[in-house]
Short mmCIF file of the C-alpha atoms (twelve columns), coordinates in Angstrom:
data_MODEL
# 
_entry.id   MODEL 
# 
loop_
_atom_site.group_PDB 
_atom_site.id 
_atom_site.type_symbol 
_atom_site.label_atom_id 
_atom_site.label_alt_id 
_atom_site.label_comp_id 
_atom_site.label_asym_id 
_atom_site.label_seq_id 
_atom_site.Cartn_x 
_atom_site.Cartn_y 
_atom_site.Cartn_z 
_atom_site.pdbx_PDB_model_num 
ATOM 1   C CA . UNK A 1   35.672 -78.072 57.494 1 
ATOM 2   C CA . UNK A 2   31.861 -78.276 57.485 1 
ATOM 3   C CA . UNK A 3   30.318 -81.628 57.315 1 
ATOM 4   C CA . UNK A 4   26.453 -82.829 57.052 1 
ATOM 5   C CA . UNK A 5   25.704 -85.414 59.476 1 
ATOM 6   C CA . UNK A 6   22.323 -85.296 58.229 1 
ATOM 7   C CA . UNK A 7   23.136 -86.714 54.948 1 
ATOM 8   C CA . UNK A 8   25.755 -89.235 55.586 1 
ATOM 9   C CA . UNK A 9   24.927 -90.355 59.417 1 
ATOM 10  C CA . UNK A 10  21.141 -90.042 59.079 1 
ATOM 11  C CA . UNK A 11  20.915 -87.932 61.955 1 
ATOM 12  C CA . UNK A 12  17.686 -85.170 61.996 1 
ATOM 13  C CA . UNK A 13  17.650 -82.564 59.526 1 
ATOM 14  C CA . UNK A 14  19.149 -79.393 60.847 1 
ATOM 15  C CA . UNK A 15  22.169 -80.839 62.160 1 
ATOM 16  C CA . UNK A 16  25.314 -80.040 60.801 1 
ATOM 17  C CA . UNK A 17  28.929 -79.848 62.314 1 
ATOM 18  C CA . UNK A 18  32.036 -77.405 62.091 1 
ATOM 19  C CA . UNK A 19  35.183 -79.261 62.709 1 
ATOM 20  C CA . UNK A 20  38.298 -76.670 63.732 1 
ATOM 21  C CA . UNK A 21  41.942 -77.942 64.548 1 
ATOM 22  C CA . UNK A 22  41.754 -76.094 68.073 1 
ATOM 23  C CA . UNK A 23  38.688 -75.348 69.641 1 
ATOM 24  C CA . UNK A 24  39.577 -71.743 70.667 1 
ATOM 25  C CA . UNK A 25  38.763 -70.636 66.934 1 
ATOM 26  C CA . UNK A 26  35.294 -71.387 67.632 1 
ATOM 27  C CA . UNK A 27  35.293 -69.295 70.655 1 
ATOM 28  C CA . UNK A 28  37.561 -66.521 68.821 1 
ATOM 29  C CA . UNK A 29  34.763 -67.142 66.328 1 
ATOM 30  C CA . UNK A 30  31.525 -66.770 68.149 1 
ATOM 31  C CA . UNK A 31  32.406 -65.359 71.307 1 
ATOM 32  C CA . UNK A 32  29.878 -62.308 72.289 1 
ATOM 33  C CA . UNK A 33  30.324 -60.168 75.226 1 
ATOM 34  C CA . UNK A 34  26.374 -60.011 75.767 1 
ATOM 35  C CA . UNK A 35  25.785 -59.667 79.525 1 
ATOM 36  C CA . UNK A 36  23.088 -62.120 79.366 1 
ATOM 37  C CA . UNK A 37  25.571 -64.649 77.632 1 
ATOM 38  C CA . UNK A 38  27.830 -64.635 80.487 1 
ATOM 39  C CA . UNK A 39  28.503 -67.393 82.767 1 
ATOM 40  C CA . UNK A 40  27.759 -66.902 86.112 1 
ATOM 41  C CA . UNK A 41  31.082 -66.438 88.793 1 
ATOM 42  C CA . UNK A 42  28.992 -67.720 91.107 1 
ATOM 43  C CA . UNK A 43  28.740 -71.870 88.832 1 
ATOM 44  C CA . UNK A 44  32.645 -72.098 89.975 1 
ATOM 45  C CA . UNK A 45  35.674 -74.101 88.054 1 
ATOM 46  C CA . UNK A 46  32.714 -77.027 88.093 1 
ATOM 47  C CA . UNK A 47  30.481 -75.784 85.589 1 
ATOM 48  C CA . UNK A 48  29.476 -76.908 82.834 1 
ATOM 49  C CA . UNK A 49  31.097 -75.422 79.383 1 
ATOM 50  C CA . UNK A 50  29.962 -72.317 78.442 1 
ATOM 51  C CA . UNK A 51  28.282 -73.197 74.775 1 
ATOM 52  C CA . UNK A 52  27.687 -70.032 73.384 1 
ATOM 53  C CA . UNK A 53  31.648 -69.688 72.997 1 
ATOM 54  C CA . UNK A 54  31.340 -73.070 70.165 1 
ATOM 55  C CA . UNK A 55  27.967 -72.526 68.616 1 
ATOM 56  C CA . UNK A 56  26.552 -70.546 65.576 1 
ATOM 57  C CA . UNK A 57  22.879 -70.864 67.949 1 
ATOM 58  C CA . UNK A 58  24.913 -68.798 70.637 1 
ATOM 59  C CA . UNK A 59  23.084 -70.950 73.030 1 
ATOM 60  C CA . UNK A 60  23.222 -74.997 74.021 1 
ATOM 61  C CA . UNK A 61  23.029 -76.941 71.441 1 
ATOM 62  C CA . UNK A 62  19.668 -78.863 72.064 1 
ATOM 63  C CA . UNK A 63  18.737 -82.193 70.906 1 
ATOM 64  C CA . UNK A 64  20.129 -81.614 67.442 1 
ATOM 65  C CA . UNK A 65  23.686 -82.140 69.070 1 
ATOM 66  C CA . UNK A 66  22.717 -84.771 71.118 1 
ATOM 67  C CA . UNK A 67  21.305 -86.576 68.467 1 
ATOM 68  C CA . UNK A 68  24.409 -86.442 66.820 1 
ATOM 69  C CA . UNK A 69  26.439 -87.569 69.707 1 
ATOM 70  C CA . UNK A 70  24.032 -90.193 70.447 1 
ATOM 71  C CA . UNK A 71  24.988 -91.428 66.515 1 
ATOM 72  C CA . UNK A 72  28.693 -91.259 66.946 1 
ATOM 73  C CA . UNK A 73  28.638 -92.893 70.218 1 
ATOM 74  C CA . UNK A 74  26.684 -95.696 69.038 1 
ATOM 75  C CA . UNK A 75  28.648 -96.250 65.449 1 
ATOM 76  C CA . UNK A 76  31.987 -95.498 66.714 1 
ATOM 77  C CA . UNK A 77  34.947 -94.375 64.097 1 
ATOM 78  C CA . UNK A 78  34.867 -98.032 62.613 1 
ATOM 79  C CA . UNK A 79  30.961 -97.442 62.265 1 
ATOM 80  C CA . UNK A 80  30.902 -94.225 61.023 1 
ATOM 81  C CA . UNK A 81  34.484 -95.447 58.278 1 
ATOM 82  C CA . UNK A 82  32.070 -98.279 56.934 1 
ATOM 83  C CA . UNK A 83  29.106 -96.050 56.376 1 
ATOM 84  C CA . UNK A 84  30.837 -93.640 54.148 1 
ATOM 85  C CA . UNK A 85  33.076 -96.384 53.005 1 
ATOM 86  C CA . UNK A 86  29.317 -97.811 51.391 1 
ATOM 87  C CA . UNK A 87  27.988 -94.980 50.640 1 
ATOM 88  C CA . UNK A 88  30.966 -94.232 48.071 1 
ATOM 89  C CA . UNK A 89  30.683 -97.725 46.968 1 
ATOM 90  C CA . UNK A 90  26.788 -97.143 46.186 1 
ATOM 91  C CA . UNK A 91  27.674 -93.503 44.594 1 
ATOM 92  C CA . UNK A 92  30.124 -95.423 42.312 1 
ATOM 93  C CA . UNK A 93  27.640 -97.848 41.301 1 
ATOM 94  C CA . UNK A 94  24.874 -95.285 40.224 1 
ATOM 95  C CA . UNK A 95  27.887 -93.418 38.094 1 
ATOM 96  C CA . UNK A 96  28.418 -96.601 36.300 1 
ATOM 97  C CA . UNK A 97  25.031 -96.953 35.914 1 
ATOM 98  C CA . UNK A 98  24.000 -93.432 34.512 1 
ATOM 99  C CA . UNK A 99  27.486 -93.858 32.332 1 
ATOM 100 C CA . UNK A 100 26.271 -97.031 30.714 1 
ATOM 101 C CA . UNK A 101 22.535 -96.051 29.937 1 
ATOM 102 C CA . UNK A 102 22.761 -93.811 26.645 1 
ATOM 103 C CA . UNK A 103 19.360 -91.923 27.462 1 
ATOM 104 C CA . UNK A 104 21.365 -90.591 30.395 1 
ATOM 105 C CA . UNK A 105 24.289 -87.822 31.115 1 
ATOM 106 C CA . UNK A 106 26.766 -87.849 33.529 1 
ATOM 107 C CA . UNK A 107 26.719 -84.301 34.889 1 
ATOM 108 C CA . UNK A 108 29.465 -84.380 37.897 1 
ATOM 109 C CA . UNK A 109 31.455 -87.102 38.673 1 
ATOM 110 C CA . UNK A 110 31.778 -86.391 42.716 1 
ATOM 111 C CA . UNK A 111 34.428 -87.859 44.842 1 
# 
């Protein structure tokens, strides 16, 4: 499922997210055997995630993804629940709006 954190957390534009049920999809997905795009033996069981296994960028993820961390961090699930939870409510309320004013047409209903 792709989702737009832009749009509905306010994070910068050019973030957006790819949620999979198992993470080894996006490394089935994205995985390149680039010699460059190796990890080093040398970085040991320690290292840091290799991020061009879980990216479309094929490299880290930059301030885009910390951004969005950063936002999910600070709103939590219960944060992030009553943000969409108002931003349906506000969505509903321009429907009935444009559904009331004859000068205006309804063209998609959304969720």
């Amino acid at each position: 499922m792709t989702v737009d954190p832009h749009k509905t957390l306010s994070v910068p534009v050019g973030c957006g997210a790819l949620l999979v049920p198992d993470p080894e999809h996006l490394h089935t997905a994205f995985a390149d055997q680039a010699s460059y795009l190796v990890a080093d033996e040398a970085d040991g069981a320690d290292a840091a995630p290799w991020l061009s296994h879980a990216t479309i960028e094929l490299t880290r993820p930059g301030a885009r993804a910390l951004a969005l961390w950063a936002t999910l961090h600070h709103l939590g699930r219960d944060g992030v629940a009553g943000m969409l939870t108002q931003q349906l409510a506000l969505a509903a309320e321009l429907r009935e709006r444009i559904v009331a004013e004859p000068r205006l047409d309804l063209l998609a209903g959304g969720p």
